[in-house]
C-alpha positions in Angstrom: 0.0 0.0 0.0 1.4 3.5 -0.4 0.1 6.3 1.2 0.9 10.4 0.4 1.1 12.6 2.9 1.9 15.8 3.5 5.4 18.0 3.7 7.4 16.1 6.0 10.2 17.2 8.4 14.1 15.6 7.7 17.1 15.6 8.9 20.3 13.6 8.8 19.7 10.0 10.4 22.5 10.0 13.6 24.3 7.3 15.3 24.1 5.0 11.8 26.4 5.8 9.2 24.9 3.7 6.7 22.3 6.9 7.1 18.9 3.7 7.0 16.9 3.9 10.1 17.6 0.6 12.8 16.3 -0.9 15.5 18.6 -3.5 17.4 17.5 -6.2 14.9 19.1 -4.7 12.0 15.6 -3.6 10.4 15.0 -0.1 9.0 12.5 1.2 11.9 9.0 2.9 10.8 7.1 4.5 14.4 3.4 5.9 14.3 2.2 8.0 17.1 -1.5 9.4 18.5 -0.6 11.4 21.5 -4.3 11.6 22.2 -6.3 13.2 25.5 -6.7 10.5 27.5 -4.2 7.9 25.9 -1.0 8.0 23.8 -0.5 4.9 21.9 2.9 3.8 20.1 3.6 1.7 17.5 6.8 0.2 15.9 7.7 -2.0 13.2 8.3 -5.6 13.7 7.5 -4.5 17.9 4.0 -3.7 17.4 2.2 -1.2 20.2 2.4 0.0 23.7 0.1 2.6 25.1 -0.2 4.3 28.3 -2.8 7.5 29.9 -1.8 10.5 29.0 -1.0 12.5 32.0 -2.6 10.4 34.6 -0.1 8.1 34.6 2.6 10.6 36.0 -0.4 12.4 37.8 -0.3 15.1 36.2 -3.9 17.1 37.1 -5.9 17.6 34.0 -3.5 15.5 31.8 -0.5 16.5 29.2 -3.3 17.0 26.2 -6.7 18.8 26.7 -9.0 18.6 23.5 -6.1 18.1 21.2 -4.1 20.9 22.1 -0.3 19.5 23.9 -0.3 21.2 27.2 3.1 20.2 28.4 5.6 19.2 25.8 8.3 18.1 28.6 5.6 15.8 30.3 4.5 14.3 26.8 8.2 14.0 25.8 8.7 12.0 29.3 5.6 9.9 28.7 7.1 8.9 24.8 10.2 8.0 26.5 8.7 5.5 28.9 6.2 3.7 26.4 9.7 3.7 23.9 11.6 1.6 27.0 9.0 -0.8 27.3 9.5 -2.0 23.5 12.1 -5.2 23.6 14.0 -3.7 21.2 16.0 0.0 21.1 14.5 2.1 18.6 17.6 4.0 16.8 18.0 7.6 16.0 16.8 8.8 12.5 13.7 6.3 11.9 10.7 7.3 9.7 8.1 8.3 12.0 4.3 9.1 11.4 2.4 11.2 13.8 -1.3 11.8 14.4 -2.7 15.2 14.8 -6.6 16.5 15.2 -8.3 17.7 11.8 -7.9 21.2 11.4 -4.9 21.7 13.5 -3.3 25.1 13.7 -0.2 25.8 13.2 0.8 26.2 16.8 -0.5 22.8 17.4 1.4 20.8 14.7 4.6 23.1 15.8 3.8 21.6 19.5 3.6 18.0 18.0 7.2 18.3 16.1 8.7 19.8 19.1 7.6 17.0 21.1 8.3 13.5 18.8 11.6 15.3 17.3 13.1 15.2 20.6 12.4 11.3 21.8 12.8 9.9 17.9 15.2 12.3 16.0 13.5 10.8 13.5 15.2 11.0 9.7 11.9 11.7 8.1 8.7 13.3 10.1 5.6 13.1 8.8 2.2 14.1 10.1 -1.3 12.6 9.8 -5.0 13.8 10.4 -6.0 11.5 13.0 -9.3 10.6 10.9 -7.5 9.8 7.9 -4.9 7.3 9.9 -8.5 5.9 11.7 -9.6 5.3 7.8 -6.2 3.4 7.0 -6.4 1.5 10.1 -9.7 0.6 10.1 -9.8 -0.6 6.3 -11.6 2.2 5.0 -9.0 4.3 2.9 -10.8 3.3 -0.5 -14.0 5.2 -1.9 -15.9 7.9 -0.5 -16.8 7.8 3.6 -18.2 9.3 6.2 -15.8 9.1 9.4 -16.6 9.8 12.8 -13.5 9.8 16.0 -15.1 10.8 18.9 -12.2 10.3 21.5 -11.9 10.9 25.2 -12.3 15.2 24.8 -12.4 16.1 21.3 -14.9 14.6 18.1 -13.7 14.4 14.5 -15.7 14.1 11.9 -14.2 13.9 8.0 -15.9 13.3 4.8 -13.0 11.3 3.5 -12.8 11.1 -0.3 -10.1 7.6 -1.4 -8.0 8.8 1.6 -8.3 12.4 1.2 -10.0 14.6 3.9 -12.7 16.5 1.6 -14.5 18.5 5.0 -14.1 18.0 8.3 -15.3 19.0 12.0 -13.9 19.5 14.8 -15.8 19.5 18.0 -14.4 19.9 21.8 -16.7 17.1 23.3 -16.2 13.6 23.6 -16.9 10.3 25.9 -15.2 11.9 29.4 -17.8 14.5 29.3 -20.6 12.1 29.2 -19.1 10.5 32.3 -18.6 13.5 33.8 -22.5 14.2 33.5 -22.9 15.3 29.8 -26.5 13.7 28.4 -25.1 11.0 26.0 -28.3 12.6 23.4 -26.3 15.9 23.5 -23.0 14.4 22.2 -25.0 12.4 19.1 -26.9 16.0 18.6 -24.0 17.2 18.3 -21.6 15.0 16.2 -25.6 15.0 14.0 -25.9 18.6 13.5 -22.1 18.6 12.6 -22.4 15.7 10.1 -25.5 17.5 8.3 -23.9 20.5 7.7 -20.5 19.3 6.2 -22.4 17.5 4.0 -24.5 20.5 3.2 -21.1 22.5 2.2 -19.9 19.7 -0.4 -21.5 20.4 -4.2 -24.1 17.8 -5.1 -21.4 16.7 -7.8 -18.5 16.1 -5.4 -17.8 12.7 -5.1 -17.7 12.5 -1.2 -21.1 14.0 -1.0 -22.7 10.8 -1.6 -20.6 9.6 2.0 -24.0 9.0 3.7 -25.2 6.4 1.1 -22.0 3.9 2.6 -23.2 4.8 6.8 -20.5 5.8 9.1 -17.1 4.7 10.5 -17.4 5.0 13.7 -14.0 5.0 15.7 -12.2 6.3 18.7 -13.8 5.6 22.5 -16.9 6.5 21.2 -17.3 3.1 19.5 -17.3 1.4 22.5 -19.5 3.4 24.3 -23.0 1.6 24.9 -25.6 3.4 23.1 -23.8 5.9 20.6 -23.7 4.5 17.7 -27.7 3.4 17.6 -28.5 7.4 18.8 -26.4 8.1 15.5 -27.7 5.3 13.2 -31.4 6.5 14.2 -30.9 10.2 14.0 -29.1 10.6 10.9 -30.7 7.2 9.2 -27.7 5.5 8.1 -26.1 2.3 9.4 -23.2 2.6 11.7 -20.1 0.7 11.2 -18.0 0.3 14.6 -14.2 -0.4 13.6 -12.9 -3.4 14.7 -10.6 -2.0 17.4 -11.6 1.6 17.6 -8.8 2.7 20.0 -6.1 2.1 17.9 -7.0 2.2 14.5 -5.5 5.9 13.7 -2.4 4.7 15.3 -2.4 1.3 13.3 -3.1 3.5 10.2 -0.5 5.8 10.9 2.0 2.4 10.7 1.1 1.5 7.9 1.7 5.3 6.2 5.3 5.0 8.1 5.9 1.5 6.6 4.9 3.1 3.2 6.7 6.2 3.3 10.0 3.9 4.8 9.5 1.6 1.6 9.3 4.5 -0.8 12.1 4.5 -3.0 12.6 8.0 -1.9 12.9 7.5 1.4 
């Protein structure tokens, strides 16, 4: 499979002079990161994943990521750094790495993102990834035109995803911790409704991920696994709702794969 990103981030591969990304066995190393709000998964070739909370596992009050945006780089670069130790093998400097990042993330944010996986990878090549688009990959739903929804621990995505491509998206600052915390489970699927009717409103009748709806939904993240969320959306919006297969880590399994690509490029 390959998969085209965006621009990526390089610089020289150190502590290798054949200048091709290692781990201990000898094998070129791909890594794929979602540093999400209330868990940061990790994945590397040939090691597969390790995940850990994010921030409440160094209790850290209110956690190192609040609705997408990275509160404390040193506390997220200390939490990389521990899941990395727990692989069996050392990951060397100058790898390919993929990261995840919310839909529509500003500038600041994807600068806060760099910041953070630069310093624990030094990766050779950095590349990041809309988190719904990685969720599509991972979850077997790159091809054709689709309508995906992430509704993680504090922040809902929502993408009309056109073979791969983000065509509109939503971002929303509510997700599964709020309904725990009290927040009618009816007001999230209003929500994540109203937003899915008017993206597809802003789409042309003749672009080709208008007709999204007539596949259903993706359904990935926390949300998936919440009892009752996916039937609120199936009935209101009148579509049937897919739940991915393993909702938590599909962006980060898709985001994998793009590093696998992207290390297997000629290019590269």
């Amino acid at each position: 499979m390959t998969v085209s990103l965006g621009s990526a981030t390089t610089r020289p591969a150190s502590g290798n002079p054949s200048g091709v990304p290692l781990t201990d066995s000898g094998v070129p190393a791909a890594v794929a990161v979602d540093l999400g709000s209330a868990c940061t998964h990790v994945w590397a070739s040939r090691q597969g994943s390790v995940s850990a909370a994010t921030g409440e596992s160094f209790g850290v009050i209110g956690g190192l990521v609040r609705r997408g945006h990275i509160i404390d780089e040193t506390g997220c670069v200390a939490l990389l750094r521990h899941l990395v130790r727990r692989f069996p093998e050392t990951i060397a400097d100058g790898g390919v790495v993929v990261a995840c990042r919310p839909v529509q993330a500003t500038t600041n944010e994807q600068n806060a993102l760099r910041r953070v996986v630069t310093e624990v990878f030094a990766p050779s090549r950095l590349l990041l990834i809309d988190s719904v688009r990685a969720a599509a990959i991972g979850a077997g739903a790159a091809a054709g035109v689709r309508l995906i929804v992430d509704v993680g621990a504090q922040l809902t995505e929502i993408a009309l995803m056109d073979h791969g491509r983000v065509a509109a998206a939503r971002r929303i600052d509510i997700g599964t911790r709020d309904v725990r915390l009290g927040a009618p489970l009816d007001l999230l699927a209003d929500i994540v409704t109203r937003a899915v009717t008017d993206l597809h409103g802003e789409l042309d009748t003749d672009h080709p991920a208008s007709a999204a709806l007539t596949s259903g939904m993706l359904l990935v993240g926390d949300g998936a696994l919440h009892p009752g969320l996916s039937t609120r959306l199936g009935c209101a919006l009148r579509i049937p709702v897919h739940c991915a297969a393993s909702p938590r880590t599909a962006a980060v399994n898709g985001a994998g794969f793009a590093a696998m690509s992207v290390l297997r490029h000629p290019a590269a």
